[in-house]
C-alpha beads as a LAMMPS data file, in Angstrom:
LAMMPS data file: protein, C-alpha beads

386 atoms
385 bonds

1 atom types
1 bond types

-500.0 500.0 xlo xhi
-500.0 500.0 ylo yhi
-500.0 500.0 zlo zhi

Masses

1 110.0

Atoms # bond

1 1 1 -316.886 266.586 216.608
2 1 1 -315.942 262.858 215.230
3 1 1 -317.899 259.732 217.257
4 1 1 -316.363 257.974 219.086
5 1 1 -314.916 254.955 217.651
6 1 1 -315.888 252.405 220.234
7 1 1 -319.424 254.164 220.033
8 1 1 -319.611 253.527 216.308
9 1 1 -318.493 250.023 216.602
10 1 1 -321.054 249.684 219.129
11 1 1 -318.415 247.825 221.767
12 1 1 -317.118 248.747 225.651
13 1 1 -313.688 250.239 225.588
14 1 1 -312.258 247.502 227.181
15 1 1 -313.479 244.917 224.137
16 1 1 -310.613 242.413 223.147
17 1 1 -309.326 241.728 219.702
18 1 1 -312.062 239.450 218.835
19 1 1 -315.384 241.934 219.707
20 1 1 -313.838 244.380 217.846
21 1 1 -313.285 242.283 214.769
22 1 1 -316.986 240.446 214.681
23 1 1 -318.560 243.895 215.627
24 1 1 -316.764 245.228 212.377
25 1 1 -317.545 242.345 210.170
26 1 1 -321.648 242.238 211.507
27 1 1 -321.884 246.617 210.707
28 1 1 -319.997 245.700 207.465
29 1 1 -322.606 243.040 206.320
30 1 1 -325.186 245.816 207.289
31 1 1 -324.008 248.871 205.552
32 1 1 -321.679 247.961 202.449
33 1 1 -322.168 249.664 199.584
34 1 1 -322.932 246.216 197.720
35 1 1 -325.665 245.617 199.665
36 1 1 -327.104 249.193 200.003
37 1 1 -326.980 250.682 195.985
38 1 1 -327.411 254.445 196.038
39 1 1 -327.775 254.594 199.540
40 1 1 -325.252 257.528 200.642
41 1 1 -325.895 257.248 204.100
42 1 1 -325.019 253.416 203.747
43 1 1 -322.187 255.046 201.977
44 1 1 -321.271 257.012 204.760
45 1 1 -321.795 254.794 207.185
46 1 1 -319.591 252.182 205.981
47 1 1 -316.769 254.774 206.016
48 1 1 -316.884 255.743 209.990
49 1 1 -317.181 251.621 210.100
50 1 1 -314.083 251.589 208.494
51 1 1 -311.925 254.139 209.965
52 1 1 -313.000 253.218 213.623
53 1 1 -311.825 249.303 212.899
54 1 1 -308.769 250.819 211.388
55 1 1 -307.820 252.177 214.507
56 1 1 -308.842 249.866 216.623
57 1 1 -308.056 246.772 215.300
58 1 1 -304.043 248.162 215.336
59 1 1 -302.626 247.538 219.038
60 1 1 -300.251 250.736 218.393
61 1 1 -303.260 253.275 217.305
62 1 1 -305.576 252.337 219.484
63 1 1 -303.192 252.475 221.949
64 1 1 -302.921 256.587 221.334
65 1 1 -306.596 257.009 220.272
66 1 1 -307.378 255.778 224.027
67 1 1 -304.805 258.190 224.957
68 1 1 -305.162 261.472 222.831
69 1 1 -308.060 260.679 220.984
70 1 1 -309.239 261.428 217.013
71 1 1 -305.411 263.015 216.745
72 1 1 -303.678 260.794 218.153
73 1 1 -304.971 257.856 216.153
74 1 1 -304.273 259.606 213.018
75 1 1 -300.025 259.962 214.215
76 1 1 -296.830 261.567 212.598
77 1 1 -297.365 259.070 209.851
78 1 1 -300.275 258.872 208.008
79 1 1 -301.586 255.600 206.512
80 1 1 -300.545 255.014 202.950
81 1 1 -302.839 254.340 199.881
82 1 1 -305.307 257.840 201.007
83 1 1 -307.198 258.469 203.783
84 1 1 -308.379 254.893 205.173
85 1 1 -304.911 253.608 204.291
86 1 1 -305.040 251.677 201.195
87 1 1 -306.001 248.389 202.976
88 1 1 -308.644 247.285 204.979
89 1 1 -306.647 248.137 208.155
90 1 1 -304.084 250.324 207.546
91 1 1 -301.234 250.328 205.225
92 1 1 -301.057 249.932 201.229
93 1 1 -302.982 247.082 199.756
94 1 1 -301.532 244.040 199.346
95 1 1 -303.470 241.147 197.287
96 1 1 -304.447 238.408 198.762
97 1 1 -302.720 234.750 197.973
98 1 1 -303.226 231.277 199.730
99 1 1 -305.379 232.287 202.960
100 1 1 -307.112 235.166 203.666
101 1 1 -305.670 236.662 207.069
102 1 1 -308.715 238.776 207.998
103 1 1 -311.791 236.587 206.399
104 1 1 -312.203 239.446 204.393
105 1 1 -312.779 237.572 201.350
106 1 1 -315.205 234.643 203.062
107 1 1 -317.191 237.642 204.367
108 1 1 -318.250 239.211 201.295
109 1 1 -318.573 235.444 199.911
110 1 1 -320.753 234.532 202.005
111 1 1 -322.976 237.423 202.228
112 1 1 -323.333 238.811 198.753
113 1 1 -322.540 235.173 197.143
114 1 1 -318.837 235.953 195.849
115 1 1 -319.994 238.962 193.958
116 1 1 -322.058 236.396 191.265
117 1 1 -319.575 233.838 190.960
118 1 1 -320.201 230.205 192.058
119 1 1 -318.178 227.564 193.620
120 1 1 -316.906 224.371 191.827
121 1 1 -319.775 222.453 190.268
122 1 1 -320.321 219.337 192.117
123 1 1 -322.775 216.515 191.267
124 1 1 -325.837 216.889 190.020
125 1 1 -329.504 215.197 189.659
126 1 1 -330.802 214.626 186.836
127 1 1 -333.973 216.287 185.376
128 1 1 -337.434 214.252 186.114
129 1 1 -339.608 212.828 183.639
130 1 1 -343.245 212.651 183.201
131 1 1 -345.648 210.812 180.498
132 1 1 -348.845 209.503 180.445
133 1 1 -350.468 206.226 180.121
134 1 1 -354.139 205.018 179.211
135 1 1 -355.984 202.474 180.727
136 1 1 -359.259 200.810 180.936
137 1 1 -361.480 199.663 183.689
138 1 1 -360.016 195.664 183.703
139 1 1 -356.480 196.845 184.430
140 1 1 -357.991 198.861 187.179
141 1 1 -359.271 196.275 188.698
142 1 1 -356.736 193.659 188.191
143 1 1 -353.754 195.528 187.408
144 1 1 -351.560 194.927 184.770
145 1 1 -348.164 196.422 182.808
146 1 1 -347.884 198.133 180.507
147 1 1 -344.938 199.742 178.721
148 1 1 -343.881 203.041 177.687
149 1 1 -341.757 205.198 175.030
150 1 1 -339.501 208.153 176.699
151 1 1 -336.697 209.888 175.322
152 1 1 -333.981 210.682 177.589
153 1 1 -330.248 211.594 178.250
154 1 1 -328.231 208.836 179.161
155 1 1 -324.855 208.135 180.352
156 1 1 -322.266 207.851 177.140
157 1 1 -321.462 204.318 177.860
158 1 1 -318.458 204.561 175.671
159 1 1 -316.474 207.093 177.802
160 1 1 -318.338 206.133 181.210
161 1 1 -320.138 209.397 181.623
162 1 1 -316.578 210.926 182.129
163 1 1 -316.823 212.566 178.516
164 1 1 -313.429 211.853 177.772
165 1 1 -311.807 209.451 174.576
166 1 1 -311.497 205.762 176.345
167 1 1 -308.233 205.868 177.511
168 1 1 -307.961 209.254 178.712
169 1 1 -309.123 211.356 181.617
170 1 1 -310.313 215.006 182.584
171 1 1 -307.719 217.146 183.521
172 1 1 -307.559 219.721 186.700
173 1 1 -308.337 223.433 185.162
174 1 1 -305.045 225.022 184.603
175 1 1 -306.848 228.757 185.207
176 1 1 -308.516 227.564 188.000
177 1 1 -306.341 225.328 189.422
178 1 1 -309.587 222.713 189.724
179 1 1 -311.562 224.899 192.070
180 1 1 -314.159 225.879 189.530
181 1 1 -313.640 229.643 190.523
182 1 1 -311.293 232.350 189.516
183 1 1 -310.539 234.923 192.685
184 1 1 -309.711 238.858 192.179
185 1 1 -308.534 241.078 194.525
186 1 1 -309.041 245.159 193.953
187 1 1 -308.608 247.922 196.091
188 1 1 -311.213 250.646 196.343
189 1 1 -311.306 253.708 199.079
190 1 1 -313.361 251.316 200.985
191 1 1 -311.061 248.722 201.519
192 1 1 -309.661 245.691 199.343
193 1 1 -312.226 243.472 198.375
194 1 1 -312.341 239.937 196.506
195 1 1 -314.363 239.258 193.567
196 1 1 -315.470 235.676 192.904
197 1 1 -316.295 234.411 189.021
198 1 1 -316.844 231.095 187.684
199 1 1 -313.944 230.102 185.282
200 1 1 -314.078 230.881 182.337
201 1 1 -312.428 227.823 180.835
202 1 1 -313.951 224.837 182.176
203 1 1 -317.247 226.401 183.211
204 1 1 -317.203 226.027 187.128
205 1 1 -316.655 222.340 186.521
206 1 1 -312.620 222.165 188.065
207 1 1 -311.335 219.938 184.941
208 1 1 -310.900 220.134 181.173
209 1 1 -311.539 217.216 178.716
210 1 1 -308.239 217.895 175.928
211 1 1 -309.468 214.691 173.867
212 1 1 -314.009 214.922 174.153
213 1 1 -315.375 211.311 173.690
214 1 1 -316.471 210.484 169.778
215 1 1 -319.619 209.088 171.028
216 1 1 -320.823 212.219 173.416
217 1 1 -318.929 215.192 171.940
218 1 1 -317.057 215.344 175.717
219 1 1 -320.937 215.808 176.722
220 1 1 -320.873 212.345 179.006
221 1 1 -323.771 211.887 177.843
222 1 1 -326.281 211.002 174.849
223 1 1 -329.695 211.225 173.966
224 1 1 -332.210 207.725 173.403
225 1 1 -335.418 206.833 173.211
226 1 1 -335.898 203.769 175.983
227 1 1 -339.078 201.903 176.373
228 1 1 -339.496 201.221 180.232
229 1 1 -342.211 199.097 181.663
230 1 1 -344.535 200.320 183.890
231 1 1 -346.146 198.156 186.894
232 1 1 -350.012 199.556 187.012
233 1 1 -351.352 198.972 190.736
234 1 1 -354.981 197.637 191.113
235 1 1 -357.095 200.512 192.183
236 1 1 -355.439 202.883 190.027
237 1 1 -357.244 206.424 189.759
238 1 1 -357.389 208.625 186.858
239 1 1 -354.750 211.298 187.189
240 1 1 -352.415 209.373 189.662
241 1 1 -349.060 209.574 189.282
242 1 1 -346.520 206.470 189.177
243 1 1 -342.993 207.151 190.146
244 1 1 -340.097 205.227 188.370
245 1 1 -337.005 205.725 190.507
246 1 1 -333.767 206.232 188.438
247 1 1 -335.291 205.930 185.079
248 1 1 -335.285 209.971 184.249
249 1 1 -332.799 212.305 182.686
250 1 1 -328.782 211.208 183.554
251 1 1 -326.981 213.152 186.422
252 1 1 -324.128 215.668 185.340
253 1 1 -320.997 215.461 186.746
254 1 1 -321.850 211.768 188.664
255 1 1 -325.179 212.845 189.658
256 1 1 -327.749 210.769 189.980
257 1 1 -330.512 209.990 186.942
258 1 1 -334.066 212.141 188.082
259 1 1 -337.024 209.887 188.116
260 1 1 -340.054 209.358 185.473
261 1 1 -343.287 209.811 186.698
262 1 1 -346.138 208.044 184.359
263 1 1 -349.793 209.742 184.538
264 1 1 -352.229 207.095 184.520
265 1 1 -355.422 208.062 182.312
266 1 1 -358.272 205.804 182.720
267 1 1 -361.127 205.866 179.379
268 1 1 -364.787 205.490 180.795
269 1 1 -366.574 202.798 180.941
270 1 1 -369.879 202.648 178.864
271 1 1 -371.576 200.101 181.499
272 1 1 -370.384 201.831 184.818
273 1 1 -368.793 204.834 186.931
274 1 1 -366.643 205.201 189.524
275 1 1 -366.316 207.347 192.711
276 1 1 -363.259 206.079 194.926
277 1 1 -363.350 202.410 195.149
278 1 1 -367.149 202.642 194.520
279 1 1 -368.720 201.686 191.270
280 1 1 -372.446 202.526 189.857
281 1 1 -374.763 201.148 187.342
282 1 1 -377.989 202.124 186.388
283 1 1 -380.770 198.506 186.310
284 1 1 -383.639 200.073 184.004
285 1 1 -387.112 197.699 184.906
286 1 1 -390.209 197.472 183.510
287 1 1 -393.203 198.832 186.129
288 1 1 -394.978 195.299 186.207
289 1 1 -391.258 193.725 187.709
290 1 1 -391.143 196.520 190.214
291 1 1 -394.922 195.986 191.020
292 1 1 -394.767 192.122 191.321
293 1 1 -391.291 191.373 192.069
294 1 1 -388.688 189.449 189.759
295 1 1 -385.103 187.646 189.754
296 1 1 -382.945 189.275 186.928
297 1 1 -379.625 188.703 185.770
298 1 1 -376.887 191.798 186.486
299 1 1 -373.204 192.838 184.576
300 1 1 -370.901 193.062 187.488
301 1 1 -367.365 193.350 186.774
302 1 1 -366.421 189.830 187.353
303 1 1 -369.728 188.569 185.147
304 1 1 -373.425 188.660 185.281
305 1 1 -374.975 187.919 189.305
306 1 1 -378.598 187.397 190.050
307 1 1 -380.788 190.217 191.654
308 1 1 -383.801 189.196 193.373
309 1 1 -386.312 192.424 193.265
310 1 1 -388.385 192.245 195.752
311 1 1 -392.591 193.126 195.281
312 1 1 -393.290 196.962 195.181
313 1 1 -389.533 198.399 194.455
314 1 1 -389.563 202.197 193.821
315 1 1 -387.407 203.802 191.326
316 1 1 -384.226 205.206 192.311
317 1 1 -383.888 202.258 195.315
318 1 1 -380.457 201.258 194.735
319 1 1 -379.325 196.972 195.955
320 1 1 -375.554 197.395 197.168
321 1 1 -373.356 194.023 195.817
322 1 1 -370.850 193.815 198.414
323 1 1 -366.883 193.098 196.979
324 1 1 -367.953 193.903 193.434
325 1 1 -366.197 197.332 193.046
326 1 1 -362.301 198.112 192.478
327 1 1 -359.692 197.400 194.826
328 1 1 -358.134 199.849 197.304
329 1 1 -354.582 200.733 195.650
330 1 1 -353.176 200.646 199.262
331 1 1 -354.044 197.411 199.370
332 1 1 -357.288 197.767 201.904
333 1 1 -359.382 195.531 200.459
334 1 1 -362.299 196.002 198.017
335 1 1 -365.372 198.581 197.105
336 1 1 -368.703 197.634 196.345
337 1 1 -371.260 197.815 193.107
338 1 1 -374.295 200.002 193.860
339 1 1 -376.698 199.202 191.300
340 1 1 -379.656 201.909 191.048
341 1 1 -382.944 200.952 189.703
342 1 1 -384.696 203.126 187.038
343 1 1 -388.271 202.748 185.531
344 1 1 -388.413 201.718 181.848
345 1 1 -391.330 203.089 180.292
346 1 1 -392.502 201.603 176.805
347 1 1 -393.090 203.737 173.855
348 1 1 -394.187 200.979 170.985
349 1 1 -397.120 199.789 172.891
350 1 1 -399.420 197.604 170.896
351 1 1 -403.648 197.859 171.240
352 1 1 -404.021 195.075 173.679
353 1 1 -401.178 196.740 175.932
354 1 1 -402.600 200.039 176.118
355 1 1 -405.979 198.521 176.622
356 1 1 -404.386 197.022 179.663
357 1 1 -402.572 199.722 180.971
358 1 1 -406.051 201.408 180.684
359 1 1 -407.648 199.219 182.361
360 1 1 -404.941 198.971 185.507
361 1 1 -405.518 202.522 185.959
362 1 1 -409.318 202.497 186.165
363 1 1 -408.753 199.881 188.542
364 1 1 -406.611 201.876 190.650
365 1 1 -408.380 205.011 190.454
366 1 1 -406.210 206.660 188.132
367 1 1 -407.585 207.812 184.717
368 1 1 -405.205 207.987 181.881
369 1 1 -404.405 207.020 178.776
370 1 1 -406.323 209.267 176.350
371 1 1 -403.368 211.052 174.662
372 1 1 -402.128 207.976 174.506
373 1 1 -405.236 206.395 172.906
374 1 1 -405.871 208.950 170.486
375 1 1 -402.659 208.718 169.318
376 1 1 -402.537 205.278 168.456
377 1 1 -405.712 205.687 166.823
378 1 1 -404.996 208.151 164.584
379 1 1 -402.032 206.279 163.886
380 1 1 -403.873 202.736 162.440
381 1 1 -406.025 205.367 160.726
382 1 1 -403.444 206.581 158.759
383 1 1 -402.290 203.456 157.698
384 1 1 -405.766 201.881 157.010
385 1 1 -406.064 199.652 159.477
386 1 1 -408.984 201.674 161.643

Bonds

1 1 1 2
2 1 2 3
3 1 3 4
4 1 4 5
5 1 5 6
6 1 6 7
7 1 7 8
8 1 8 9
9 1 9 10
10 1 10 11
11 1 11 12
12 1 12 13
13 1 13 14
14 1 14 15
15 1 15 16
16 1 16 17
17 1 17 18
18 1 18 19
19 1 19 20
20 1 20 21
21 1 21 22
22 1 22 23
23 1 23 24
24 1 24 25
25 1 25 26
26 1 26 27
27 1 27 28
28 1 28 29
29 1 29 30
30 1 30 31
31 1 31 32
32 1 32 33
33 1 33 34
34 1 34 35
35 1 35 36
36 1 36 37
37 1 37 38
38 1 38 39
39 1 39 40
40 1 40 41
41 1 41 42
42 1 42 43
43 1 43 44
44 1 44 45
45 1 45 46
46 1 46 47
47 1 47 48
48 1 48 49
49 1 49 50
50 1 50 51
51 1 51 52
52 1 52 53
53 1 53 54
54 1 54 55
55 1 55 56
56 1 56 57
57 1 57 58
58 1 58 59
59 1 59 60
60 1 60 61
61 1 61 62
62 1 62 63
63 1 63 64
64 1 64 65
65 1 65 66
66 1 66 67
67 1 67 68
68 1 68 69
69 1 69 70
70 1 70 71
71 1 71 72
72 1 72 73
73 1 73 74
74 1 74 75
75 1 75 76
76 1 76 77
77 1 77 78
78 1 78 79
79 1 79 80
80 1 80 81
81 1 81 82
82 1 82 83
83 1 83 84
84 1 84 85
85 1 85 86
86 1 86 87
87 1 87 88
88 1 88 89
89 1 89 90
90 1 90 91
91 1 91 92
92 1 92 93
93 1 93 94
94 1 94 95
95 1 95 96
96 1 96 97
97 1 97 98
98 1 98 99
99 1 99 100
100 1 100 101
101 1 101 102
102 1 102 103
103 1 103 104
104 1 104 105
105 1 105 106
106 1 106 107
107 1 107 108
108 1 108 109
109 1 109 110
110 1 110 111
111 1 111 112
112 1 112 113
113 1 113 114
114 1 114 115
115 1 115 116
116 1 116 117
117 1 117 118
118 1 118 119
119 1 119 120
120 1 120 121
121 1 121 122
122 1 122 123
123 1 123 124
124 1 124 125
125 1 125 126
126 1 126 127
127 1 127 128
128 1 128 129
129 1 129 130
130 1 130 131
131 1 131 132
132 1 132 133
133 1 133 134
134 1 134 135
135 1 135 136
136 1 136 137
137 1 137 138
138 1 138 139
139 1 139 140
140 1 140 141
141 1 141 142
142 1 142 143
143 1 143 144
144 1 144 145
145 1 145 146
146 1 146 147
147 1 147 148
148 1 148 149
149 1 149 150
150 1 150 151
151 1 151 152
152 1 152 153
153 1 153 154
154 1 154 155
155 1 155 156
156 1 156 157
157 1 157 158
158 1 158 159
159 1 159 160
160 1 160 161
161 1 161 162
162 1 162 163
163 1 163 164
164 1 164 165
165 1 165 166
166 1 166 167
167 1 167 168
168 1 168 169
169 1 169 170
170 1 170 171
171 1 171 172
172 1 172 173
173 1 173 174
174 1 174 175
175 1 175 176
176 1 176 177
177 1 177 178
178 1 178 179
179 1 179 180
180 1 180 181
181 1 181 182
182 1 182 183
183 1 183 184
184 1 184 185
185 1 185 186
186 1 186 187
187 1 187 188
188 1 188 189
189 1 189 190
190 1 190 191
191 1 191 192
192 1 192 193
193 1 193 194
194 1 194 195
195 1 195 196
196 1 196 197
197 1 197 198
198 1 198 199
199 1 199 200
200 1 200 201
201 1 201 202
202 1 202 203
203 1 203 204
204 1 204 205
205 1 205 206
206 1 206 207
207 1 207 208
208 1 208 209
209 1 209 210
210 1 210 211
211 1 211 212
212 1 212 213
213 1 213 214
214 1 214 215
215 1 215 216
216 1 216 217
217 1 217 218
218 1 218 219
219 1 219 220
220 1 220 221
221 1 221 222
222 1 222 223
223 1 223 224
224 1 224 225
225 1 225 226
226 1 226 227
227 1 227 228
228 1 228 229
229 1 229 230
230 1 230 231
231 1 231 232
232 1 232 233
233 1 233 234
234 1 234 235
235 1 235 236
236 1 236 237
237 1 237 238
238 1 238 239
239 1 239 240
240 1 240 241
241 1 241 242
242 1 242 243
243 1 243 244
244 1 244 245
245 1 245 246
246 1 246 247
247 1 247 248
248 1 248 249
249 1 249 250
250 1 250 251
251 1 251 252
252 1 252 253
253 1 253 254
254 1 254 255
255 1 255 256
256 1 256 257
257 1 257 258
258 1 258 259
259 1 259 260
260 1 260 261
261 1 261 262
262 1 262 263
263 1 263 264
264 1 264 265
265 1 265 266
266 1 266 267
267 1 267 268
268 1 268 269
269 1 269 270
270 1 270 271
271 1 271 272
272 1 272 273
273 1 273 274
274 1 274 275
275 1 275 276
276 1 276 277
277 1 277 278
278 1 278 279
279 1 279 280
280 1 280 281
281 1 281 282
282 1 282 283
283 1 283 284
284 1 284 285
285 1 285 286
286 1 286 287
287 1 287 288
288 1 288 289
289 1 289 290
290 1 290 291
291 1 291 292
292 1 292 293
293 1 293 294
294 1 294 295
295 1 295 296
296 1 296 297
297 1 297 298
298 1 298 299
299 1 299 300
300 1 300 301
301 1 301 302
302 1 302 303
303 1 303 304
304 1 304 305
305 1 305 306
306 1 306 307
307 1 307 308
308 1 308 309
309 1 309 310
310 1 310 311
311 1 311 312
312 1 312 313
313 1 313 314
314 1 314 315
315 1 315 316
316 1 316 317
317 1 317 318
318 1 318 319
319 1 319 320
320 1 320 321
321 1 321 322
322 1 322 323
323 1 323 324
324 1 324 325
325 1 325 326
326 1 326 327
327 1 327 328
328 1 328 329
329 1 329 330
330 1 330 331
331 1 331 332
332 1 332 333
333 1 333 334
334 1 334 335
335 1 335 336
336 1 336 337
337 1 337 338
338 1 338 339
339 1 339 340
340 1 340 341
341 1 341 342
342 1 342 343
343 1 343 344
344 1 344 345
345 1 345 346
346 1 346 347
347 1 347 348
348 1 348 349
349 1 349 350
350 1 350 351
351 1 351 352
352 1 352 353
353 1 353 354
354 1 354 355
355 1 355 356
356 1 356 357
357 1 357 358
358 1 358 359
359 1 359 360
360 1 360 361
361 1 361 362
362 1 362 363
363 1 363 364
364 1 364 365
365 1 365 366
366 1 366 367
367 1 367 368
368 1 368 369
369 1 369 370
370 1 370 371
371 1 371 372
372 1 372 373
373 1 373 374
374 1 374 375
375 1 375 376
376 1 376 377
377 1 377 378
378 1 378 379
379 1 379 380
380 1 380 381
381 1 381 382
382 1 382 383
383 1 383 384
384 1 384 385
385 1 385 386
């Protein structure tokens, strides 16, 4: 025995006009064959869907379907164009011109994106940009510009970007009639359905260009190299990325230009390193100015600065030079130089020296020097001065 329509629909028997039509339109979205490929109970589905808002979206069927049921929705006179009548509610198919009644056609456009057509091509962004830049510690810390070499599409200046001959215009799409899309009705045993394609003469765009621009070849735009200059921040890191508003690829169609992003690459520094706003640099003493104490003279990166190290300084004891680092790129002030002592240890010493050294570590308690010794030794021997 057939369902009942109202059951299929999934609405009360007493649903208005309206229920019945977005109850339809909701199952249709669901189960058409579009969406569901090879799906026969989709297939199936969609029929019932069909034939129950064929009968009761008509005043005069549903009127005897409510009365004498499945045969007296069907009548004396059946539904032209086959069994579901040709139409999507009854009645041979008619195409569809100007507006839609039912929303059939904005249905199926919105939900399976006008069957892989596209509406009219509005503006559009340009592409972005990216390069790089190299930089060495001194712009870092003071900043500095520098310029760069891109190649890029600009807008033709000679037709304005419009890519028509000076003195001419872009015409409205006689296939299209400037909507960018061409519209097809068909009929099928489902219903009528309409198909939506990008034109095929002016490419989705709306307009044709009869006379192209000389300069741009009706492209609106040409191809340069530019060389932009490039503010570089104090504080800069390796691997940051500047943004240059506006100065990317042109816009199509009026767009706006995309943007250029410049990679900053910083070299390193022989003298000193970097961690954040943080800079290091190894101090390398002798052991009789970390035993006594000294005053020395320091590279900083605004000049040499005395260091006063104290009496009995270890290795590895690091003296922190406050504001001598690189500047915050946000603007928060400045880092600091950590400079790290390391013991230099001679390896030309002369007799007297080692003698010295030998005695120190007698002194102390600390016997050494014989490798060292015999080395030396057999070193004057070879060369005859034993």
């Amino acid at each position: 025995m057939p369902r009942d329509y109202y059951e299929i629909l999934g609405v009360p028997r007493d649903a208005d006009a309206e229920t019945i039509r977005k109850a339809f339109r909701k199952l249709a979205r669901q189960y058409h064959p579009d969406a569901n490929p090879g799906d026969p109970d989709a297939e199936a589905k969609f029929k019932e869907i069909n034939e129950a808002y064929e009968v009761l979206s008509d005043p005069e069927k549903r009127a005897r379907y409510d009365r004498f049921g499945h045969a007296g929705a069907q009548g004396p006179e059946p539904a032209a164009g086959g069994p579901f009548g040709g139409g999507p509610f009854g009645g041979p198919f008619q195409p569809f011109e100007g507006t839609d009644p039912f929303g059939f056609g904005d249905l199926f456009e919105t939900f399976f994106g006008g069957f892989g057509g596209a509406r009219r091509a509005g503006p559009e962004r340009g592409a972005d940009l990216q390069t790089e830049v190299e930089i060495g510690l001194e712009e870092v810390l003071h900043g500095g510009r520098r310029t760069v070499v891109v190649a890029r599409t600009e807008r033709c200046e000679r037709c304005g970007g419009s890519g028509a001959e000076p003195g001419t215009a872009p015409e409205r799409c006689p296939v299209c009639g400037g909507r960018g899309q061409v519209r097809t009705a068909r009929s099928t045993a489902f219903g009528s359905f309409v198909t939506v394609q990008t034109c095929p003469r002016c490419q989705g765009s709306g307009r044709v260009i009869e006379r192209p621009c000389r300069a741009c070849q009706g492209r609106g735009a040409v191809r340069r190299r530019r060389e932009i200059e490039v503010r570089i921040p104090k504080g800069v890191e390796d691997g940051m990325r500047l943004r240059l508003a506006g100065q990317g690829e042109a816009g199509a169609r009026g767009g706006p230009s995309g943007d250029l992003y410049v990679v900053v690459r910083v070299r390193p520094h022989p003298r000193f390193r970097r961690e954040g706003t943080t800079l290091f640099a190894d101090l390398r003493l002798g052991y009789p100015q970390l035993a006594l104490g000294t005053e020395v003279e320091v590279e900083t990166p605004d000049g040499l600065e005395k260091l006063r190290i104290p009496p009995g300084t270890q290795p590895g004891h690091e003296f922190r030079l406050r504001g001598r680092g690189v500047p915050d790129v946000r603007g928060h002030g400045r880092g600091d130089l950590v400079v790290r002592v390391q013991v230099e240890v001679p390896t030309d010493l002369s007799r007297e020296e080692i003698q010295l050294l030998q005695r120190l570590a007698e002194l102390r308690g600390q016997p050494a020097g014989q490798g060292a010794k015999g080395f030396f030794e057999r070193v004057r021997d070879a060369l005859g001065n034993g």
